[in-house]
VEXBA-536308 format. One line per field, with one value per atom (N, C-alpha, C): x, y, z; atom name; residue in one letter; residue number from 1. Coordinates in steps of 0.1 Angstrom, whole numbers. Last residue first. Layout:
px	[X/...] .
py	[Y/...] .
pz	[Z/...] .
site	[CA/...] .
code	[a/...] .
pos	[NUM/...] .
***
This chain:
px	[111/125/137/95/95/108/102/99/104/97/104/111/65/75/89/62/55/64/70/78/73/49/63/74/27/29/45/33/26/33/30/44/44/3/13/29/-9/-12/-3/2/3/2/-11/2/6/-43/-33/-23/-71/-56/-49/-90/-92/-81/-86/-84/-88/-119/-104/-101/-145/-142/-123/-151/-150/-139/-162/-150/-146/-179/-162/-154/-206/-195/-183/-211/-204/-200/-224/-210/-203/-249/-243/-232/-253/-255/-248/-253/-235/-241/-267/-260/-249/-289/-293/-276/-284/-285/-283/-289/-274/-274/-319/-310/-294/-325/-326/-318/-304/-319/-314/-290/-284/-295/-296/-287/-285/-318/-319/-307/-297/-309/-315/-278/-275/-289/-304/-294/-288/-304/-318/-309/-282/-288/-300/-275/-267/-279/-303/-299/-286/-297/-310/-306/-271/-271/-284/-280/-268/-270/-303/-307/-294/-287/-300/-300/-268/-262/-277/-286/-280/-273/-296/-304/-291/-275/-275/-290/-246/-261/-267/-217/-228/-240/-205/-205/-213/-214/-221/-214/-195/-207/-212/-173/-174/-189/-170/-176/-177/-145/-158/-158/-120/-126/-141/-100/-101/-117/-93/-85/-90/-116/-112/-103/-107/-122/-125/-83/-82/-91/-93/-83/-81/-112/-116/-107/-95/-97/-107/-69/-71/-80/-85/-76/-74/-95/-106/-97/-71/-84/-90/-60/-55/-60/-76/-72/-69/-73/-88/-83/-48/-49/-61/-49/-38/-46/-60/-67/-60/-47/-60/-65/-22/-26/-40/-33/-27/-30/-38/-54/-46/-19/-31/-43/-5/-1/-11/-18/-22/-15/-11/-26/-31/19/10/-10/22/30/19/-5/10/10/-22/-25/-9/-21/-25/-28/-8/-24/-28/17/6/-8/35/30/16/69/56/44/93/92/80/110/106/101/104/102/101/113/123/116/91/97/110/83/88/91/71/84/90/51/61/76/37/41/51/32/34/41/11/22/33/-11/-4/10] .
py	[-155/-170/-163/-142/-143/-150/-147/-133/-136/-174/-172/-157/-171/-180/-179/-156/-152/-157/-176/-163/-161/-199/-197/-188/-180/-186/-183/-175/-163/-171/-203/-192/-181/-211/-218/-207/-193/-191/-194/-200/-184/-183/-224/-222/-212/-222/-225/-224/-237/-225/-235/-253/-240/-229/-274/-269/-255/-280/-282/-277/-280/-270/-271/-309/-304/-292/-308/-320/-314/-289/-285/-293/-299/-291/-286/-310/-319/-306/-296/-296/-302/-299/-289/-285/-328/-323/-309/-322/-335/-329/-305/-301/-309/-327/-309/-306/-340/-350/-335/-335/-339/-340/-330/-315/-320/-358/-348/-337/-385/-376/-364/-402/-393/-379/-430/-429/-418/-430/-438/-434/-420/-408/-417/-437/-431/-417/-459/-457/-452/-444/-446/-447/-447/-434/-432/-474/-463/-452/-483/-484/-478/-466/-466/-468/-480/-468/-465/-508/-502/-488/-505/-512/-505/-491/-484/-488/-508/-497/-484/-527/-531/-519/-521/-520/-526/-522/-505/-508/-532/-531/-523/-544/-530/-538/-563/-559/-546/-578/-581/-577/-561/-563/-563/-581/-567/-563/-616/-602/-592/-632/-626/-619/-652/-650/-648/-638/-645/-653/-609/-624/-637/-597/-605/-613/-593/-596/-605/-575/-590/-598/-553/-564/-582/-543/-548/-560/-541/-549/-551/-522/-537/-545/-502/-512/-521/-491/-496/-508/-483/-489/-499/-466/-480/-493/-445/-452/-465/-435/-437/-450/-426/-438/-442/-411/-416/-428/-389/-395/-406/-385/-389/-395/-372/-388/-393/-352/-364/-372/-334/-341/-352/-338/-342/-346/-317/-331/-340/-293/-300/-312/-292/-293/-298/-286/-302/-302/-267/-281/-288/-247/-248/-262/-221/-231/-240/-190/-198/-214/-176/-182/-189/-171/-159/-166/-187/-187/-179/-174/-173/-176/-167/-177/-182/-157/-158/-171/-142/-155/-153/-117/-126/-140/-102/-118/-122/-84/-83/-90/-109/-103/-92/-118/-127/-113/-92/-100/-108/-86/-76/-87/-110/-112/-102/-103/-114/-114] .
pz	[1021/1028/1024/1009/1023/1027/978/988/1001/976/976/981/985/992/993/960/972/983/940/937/954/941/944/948/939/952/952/910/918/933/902/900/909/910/917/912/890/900/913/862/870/882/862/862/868/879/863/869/894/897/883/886/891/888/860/872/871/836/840/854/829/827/832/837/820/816/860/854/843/865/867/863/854/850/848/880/869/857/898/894/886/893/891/892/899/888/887/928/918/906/935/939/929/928/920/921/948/930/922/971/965/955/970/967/969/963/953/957/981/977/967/985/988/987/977/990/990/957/969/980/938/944/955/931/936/943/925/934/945/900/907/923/883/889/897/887/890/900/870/884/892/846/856/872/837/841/849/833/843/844/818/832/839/794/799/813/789/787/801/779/790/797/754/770/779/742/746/756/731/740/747/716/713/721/715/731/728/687/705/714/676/674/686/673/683/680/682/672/680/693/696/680/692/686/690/709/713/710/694/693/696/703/687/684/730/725/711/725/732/726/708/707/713/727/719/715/751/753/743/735/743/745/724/716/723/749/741/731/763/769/758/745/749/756/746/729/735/764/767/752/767/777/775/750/751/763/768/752/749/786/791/778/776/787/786/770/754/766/788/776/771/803/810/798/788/790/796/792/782/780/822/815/800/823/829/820/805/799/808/807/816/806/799/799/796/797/813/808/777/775/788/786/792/786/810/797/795/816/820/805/816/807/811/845/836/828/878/874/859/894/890/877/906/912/908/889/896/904/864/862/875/885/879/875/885/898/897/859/870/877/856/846/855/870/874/867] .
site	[N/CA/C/N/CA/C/N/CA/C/N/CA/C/N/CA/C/N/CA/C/N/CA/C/N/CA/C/N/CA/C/N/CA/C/N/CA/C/N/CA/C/N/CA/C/N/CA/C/N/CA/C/N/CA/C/N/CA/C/N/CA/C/N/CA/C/N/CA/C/N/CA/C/N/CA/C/N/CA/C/N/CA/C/N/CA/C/N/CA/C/N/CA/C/N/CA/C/N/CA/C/N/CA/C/N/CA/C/N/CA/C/N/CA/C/N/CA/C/N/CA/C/N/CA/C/N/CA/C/N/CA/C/N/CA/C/N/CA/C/N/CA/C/N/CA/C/N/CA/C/N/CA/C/N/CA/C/N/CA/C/N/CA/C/N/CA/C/N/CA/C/N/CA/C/N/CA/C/N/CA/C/N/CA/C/N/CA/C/N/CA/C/N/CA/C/N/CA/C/N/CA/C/N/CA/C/N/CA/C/N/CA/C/N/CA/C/N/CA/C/N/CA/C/N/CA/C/N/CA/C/N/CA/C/N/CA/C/N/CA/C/N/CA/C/N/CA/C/N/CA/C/N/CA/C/N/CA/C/N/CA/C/N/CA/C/N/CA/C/N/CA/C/N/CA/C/N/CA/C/N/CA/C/N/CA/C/N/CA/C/N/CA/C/N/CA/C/N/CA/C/N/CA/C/N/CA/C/N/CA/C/N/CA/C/N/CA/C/N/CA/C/N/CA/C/N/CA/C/N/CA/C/N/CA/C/N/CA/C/N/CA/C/N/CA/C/N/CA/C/N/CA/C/N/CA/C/N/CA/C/N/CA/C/N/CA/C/N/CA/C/N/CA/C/N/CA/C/N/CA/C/N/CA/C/N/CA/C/N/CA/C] .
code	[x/x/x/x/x/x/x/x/x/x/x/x/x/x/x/x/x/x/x/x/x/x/x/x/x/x/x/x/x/x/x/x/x/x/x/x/x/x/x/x/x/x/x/x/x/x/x/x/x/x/x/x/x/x/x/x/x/x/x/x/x/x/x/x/x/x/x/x/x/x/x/x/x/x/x/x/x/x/x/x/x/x/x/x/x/x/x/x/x/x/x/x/x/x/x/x/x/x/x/x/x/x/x/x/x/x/x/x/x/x/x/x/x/x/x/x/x/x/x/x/x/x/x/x/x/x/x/x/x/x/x/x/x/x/x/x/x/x/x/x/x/x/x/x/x/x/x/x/x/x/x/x/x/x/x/x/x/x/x/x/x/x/x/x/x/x/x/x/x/x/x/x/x/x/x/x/x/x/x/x/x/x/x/x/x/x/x/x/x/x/x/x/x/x/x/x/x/x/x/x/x/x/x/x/x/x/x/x/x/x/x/x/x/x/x/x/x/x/x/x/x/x/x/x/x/x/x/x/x/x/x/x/x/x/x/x/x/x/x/x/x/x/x/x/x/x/x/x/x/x/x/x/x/x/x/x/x/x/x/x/x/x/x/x/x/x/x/x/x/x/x/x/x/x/x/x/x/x/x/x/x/x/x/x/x/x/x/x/x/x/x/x/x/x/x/x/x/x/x/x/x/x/x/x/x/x/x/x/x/x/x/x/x/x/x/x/x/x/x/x/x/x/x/x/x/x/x/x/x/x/x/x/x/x/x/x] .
pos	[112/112/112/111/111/111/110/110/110/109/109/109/108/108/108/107/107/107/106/106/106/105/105/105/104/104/104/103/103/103/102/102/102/101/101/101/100/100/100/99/99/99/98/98/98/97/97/97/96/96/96/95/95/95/94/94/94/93/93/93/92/92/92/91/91/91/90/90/90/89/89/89/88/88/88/87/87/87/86/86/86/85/85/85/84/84/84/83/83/83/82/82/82/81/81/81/80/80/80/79/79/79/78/78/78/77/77/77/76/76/76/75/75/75/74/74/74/73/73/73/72/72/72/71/71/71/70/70/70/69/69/69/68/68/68/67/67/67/66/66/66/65/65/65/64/64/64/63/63/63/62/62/62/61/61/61/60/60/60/59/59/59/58/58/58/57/57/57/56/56/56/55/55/55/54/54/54/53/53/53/52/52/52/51/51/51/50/50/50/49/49/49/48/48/48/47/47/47/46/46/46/45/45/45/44/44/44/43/43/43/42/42/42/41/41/41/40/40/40/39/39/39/38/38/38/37/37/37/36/36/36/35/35/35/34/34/34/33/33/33/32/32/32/31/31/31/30/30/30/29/29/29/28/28/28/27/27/27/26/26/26/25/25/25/24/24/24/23/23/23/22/22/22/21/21/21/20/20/20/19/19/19/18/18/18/17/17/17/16/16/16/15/15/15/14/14/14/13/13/13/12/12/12/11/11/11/10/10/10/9/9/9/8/8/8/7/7/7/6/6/6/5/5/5/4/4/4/3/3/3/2/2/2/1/1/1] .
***
């Protein structure tokens, strides 16, 4: 892939394959998970609660049961095997990296 880029023209290629948008993607995403919870605990205590009582963890149990019950009521077992087996890919990040869209670009820029 690296081949392809520098017979393209394209420098400044980042060879760990992991581009400015992907790891700007984790601070956002952490960055926004922080702001979530600081809010609306925040709010919660201003508005004098104990954080305490939003800890419930049967409640945590009935919502999620019934989710998951639910979702196997509208879609049966070999979709439940199938969303199970992909929940992996949430984790595992995008398919195509940076290399991959430079590769295109350069390809596009070839032809035109």
């Amino acid at each position: 892939m690296q081949r392809a880029f520098r017979d393209a023209g394209v420098v400044g290629v980042d060879s760990s394959g992991l581009g400015a948008y992907e790891s700007g993607r984790s601070v956002n995403l952490i960055v926004g998970i922080v702001v979530v919870f600081v809010c609306v605990i925040g709010g919660f205590v201003v508005h004098g609660g104990k954080v305490l009582a939003l800890w419930q963890p049967s409640e945590l149990v009935i919502i999620g049961g019934a989710a998951a019950g639910g979702f196997l009521i509208a879609n049966g077992f070999t979709v439940a095997k199938k969303v199970l087996g992909g929940l992996s890919g949430l984790f595992k990040g995008a398919k195509y990296k940076k290399e991959h869209y430079l590769a295109l670009f350069a390809l596009l820029y070839a032809v035109t």
